[in-house]
DOKOLLO-56071 format. One record per atom (N, C-alpha, C): x negated, y, z negated. Coordinates in steps of 0.1 Angstrom, whole numbers, plus 2048, in hexadecimal, padded with zeros to 3 digits. Example, Ala and Ser with C-alpha at 12.3 -4.5 7.8 and 13.67 -1.06 7.14 Angstrom:
BEGIN
77C7C77B2/7857D37B2/77C7DF7B2/7807EA7B9/7777F57B9/77F8007B1/
END
This chain:
BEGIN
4B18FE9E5/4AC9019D7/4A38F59D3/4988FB9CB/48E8F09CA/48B8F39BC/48F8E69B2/48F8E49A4/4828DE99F/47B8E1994/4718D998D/4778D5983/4758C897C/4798C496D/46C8C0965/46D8C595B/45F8C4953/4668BA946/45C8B793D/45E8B792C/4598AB929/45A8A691F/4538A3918/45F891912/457884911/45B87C911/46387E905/471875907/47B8768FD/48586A8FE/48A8678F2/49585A8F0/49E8598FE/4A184B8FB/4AC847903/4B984F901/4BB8588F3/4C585B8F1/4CC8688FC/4C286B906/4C287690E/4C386E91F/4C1862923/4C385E92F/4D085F934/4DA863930/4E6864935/4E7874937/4E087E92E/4E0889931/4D588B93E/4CA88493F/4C188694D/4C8881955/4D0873957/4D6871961/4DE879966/4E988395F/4F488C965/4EA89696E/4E289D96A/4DB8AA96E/4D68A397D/4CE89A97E/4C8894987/4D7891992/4E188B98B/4EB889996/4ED89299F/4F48A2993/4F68AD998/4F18B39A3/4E08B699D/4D88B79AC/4D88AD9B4/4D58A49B7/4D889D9BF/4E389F9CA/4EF8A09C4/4FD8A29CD/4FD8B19D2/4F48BA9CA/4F58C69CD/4EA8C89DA/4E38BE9DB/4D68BE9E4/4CC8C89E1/4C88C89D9/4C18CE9D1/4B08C79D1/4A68CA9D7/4978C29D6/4928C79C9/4908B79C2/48B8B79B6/47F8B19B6/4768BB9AE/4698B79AA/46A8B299A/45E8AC996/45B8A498C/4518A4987/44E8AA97B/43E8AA974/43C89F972/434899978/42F88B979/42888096D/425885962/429884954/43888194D/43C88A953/44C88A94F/45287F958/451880965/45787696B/454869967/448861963/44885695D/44E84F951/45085D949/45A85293F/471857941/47086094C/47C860951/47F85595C/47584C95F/475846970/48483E970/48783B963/494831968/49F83B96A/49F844965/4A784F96A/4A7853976/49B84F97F/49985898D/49C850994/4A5842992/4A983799B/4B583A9A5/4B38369AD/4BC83B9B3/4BB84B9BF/4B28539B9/4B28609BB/4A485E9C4/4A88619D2/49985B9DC/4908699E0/4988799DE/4948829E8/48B8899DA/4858849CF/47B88D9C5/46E8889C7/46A8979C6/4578919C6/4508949B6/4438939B5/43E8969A8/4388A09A8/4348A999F/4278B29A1/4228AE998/4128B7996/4108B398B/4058BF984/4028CB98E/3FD8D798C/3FE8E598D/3FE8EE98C/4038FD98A/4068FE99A/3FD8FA99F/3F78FE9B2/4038F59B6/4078EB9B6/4128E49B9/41F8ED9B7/4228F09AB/42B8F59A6/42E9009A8/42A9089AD/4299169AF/42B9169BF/42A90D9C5/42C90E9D1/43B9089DA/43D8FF9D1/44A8FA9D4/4568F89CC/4569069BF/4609009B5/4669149B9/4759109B7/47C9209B2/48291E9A6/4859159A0/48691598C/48690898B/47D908979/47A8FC976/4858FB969/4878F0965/4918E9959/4828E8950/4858EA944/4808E793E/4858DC92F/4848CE92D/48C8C5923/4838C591A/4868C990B/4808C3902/4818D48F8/47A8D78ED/47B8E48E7/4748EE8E7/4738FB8E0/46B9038E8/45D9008E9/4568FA8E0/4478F68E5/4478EF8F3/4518E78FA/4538E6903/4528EE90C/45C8FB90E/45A906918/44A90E916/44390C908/43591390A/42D90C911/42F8FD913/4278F791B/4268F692B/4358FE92B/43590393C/42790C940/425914937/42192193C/41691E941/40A91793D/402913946/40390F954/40F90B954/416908964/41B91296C/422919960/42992196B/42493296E/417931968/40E93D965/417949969/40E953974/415964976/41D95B983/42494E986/431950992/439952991/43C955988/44D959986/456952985/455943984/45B93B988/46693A977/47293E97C/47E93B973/47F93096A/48292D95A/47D920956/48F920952/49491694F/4A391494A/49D90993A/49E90D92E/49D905922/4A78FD924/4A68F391D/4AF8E391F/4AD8E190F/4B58E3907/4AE8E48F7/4B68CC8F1/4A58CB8F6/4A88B88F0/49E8BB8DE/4998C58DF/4908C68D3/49B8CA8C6/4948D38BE/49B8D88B5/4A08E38B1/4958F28B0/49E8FA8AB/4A09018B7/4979078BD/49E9098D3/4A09168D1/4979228D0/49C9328D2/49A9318E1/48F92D8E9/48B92E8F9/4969248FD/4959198F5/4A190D8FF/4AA90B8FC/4B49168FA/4C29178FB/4CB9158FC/4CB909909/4D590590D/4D68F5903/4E08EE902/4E18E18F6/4E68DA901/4E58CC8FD/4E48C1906/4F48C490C/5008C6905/50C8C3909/50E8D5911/5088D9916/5098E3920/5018E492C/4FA8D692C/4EE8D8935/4F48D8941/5018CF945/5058CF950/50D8DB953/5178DD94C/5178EC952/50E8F7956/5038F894E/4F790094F/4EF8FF95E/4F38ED962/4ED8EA96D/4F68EF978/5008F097C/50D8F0985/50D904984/50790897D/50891797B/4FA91C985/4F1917980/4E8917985/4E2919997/4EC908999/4EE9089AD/4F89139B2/5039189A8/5059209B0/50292F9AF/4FB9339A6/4F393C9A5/4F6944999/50193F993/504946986/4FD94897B/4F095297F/4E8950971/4E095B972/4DB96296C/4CA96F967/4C096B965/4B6975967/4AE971966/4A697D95E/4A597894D/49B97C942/48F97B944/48698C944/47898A942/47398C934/46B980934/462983923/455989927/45098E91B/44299591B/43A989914/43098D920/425982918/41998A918/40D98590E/3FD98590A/3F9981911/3EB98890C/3DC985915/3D198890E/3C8981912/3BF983909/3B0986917/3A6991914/39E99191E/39898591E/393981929/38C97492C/37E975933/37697D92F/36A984936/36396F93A/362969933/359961932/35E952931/36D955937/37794A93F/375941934/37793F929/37993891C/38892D91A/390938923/3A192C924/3A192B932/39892993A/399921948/3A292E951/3A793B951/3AF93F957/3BD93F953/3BF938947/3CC93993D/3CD940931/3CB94A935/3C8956928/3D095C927/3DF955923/3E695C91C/3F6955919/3FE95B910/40795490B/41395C90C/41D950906/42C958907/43295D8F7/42D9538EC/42E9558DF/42695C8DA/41E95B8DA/4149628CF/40795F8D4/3F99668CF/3EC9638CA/3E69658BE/3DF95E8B9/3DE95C8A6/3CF9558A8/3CB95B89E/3BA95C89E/3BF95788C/3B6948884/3B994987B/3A993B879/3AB93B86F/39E931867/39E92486B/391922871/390912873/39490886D/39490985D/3968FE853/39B90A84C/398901842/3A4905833/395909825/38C90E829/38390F824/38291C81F/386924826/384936825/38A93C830/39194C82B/39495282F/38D956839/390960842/38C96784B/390977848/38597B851/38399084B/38999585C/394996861/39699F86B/3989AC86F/3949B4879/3919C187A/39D9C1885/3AA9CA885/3B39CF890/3B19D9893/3B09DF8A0/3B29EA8A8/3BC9E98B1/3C59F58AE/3CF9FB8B9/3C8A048C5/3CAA018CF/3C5A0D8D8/3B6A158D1/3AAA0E8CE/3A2A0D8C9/3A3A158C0/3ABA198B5/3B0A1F8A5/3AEA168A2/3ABA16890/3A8A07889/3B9A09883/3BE9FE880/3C29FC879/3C39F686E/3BD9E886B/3BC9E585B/3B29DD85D/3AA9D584E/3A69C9854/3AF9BE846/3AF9B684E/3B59A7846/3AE99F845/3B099E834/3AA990831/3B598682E/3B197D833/3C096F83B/3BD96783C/3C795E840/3C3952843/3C4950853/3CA96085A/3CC962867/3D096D86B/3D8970878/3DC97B87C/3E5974889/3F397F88C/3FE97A89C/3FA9838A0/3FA9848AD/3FF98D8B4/4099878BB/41998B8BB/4209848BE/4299908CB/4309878D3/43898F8DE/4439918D5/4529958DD/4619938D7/4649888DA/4619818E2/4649708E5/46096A8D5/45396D8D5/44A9688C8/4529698BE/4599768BC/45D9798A9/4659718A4/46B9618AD/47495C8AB/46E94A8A5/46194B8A5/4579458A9/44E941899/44193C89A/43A93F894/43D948886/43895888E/439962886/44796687D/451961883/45C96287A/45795A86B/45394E871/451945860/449947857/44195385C/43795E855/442968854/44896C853/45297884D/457984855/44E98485F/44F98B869/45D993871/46499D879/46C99B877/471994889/47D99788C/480991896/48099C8A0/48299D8AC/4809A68B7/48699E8C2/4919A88C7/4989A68D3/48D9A28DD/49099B8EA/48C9978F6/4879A28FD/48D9AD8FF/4899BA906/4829C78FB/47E9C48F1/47C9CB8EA/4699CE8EF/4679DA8F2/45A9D78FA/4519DE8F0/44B9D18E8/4429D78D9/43C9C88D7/4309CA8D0/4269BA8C8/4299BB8BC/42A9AF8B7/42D9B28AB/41B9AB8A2/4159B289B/4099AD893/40E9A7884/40F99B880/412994877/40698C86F/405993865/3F798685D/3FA979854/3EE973857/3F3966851/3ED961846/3F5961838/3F396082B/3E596C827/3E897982A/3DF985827/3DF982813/3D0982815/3CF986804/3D19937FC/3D699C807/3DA9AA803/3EB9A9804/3F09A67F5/3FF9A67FA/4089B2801/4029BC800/4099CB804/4099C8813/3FB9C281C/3FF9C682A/40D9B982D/4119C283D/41B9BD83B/4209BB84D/4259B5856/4249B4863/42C9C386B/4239C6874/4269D4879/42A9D388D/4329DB88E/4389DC89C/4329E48A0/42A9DF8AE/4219EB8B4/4299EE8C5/4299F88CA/4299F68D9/4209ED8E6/4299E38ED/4239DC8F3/41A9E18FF/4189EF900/40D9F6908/4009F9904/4029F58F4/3F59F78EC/3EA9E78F0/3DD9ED8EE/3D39DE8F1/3D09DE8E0/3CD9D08DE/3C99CC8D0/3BB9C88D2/3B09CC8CC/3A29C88C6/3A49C38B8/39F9B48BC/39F9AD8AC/38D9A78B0/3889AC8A0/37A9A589F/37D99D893/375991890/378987880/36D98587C/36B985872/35E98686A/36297C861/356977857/35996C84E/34E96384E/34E95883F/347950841/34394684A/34F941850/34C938858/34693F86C/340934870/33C93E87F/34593A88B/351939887/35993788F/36793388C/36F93A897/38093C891/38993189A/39592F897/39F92D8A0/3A69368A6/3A79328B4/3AF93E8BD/3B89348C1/3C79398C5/3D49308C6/3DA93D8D2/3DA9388DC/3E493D8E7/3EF9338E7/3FC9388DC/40692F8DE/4029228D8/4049188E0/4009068DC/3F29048DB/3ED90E8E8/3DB9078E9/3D590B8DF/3CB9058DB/3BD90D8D1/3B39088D8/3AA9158D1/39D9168D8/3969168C9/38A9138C9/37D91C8BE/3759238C4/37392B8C3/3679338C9/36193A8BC/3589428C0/34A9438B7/34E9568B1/3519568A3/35596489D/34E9718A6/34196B8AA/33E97D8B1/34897E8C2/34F9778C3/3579798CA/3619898C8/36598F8D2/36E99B8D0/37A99D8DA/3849978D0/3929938D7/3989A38DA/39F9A58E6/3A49AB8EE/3B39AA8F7/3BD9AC8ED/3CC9AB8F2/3D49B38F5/3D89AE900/3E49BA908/3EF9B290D/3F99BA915/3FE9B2918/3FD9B1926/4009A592B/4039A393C/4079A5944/4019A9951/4089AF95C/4159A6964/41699B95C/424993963/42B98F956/437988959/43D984952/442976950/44B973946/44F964941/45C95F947/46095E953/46E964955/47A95594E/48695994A/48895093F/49994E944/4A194094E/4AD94494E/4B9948945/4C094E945/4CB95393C/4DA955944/4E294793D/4E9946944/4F794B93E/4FF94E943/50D95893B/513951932/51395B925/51795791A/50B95290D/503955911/4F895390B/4F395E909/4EC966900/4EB96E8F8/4E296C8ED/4D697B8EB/4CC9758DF/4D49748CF/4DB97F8D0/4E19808C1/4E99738C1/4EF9708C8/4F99608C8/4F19518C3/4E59558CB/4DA94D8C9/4D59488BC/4CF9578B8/4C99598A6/4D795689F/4E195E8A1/4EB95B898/4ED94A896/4F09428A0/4F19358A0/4E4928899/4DA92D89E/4C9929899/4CB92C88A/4C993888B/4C793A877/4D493B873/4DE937873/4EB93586C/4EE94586A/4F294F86F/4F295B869/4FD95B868/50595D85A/513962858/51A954855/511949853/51793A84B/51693D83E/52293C83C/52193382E/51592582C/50F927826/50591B822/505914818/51391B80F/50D9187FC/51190A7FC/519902808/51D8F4801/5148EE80C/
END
């Protein structure tokens, strides 16, 4: 079995949790790779440990990994996806961040999670992800996401006028300060903190959510994820932000965005006992007392 570990630099207060995981494989003989970024500020942790190499590109990674760890929170696991594009390569969340809907697992379960793992005790969850056409290769061949895509105002100067189509039907235009188009991974995301609602993992629908609409009546709608979205933006300024996930782009308003969904998937470990309602329930406190 051949491991990748990704994430993103973090306190000392975690070197004894890298050290276990690293033991484990190890004894378990397990070939570990290393995002080579990441491995430099883990190095004192890789003492000892002689049989890991580094990667440090998709083409690397895709060729010699069957699941990656991913440490740190879920902006962390969005930063895989560049990496781990349409391979399918299985991601396990490691939640060292904070609120953790993708990275699930908490520091004092990691080793069990890891010991479950070698011996094969685990599923394998697919998410639905975006896309956006790319006639004119604008995201380099990374055209698309696992959270959301959101088209919203350069600055804080003026609104923006957007035109949505469903399966080329219009359906509204908004004046905003933006617009989601978000997966069921997403609704847990972003677009929830816009009011949006939540949406199971398998629930196979987009959700369109606007952002601060000057029309208080509209309101975020569930569409079927077989539907394509045409969004055009109009406005004073001659150019918008576009956000796949973490990255932003500007490109120029006569642009005509084009979203569907993807012919592959996000694939996400899910190890027993873990569960989405368990998940939300625990994240958003559902059914706490909070008054004291």
């Amino acid at each position: 079995m051949k491991i990748a570990l990704y994430g993103k630099a973090f306190g000392c207060d975690y070197d004894g949790l890298m050290r276990d995981v690293l033991r484990i494989l190890h004894e378990a003989e397990v070939e570990i790779l290393v995002y080579k970024p990441f491995g430099e500020d883990i190095k004192h942790c890789l003492e000892g440990i002689i049989d890991y190499q580094y990667f440090e590109t998709s083409e690397e990674l895709r060729a010699n990994v069957d699941m990656l760890f991913s440490f740190g929170g879920d902006g962390t696991i969005l930063d895989t996806v560049p990496l781990i594009r349409d391979s399918g390569i299985p991601v396990l969340g490691i939640n060292t961040g904070n609120l953790g809907f993708l990275s699930s697992v908490s520091t004092t379960e990691t080793c069990e999670a890891v010991r479950r793992i070698i011996s094969g005790d685990y599923e394998i969850e697919s998410r639905t992800m975006l896309q956006i056409d790319d006639v004119d290769n604008i995201f380099n061949g990374i055209n698309f996401s696992l959270n959301e895509i959101c088209v919203s105002r350069k600055d804080n100067g003026t609104l923006i006028v957007i035109d949505v189509y469903i399966d080329d039907v219009f359906l509204s235009t908004y004046w905003a300060d933006g617009l989601l188009i978000a997966t069921p991974t997403g609704s847990t995301a972003y677009s929830m903190s816009l009011g949006g609602p939540i949406m199971t993992p398998n629930t196979n629908s987009f959700l369109i959510t606007p952002i601060a609409a000057h029309n208080l009546s509209v309101r975020p709608i569930v569409i079927p994820d077989r539907s394509e979205v045409r969004i055009k933006v109009d406005g004073r300024c001659d150019a918008f932000a576009l956000g796949l996930d973490a990255r932003i782009f500007l490109v120029n308003k006569s642009m005509q965005i084009v979203i569907k969904k993807t012919d592959f998937s996000f694939n996400m470990v899910k190890l027993p006992g873990k569960e989405f309602f368990g998940t939300i329930r625990n994240k958003l406190l559902w059914g706490k007392d909070v008054r004291n």
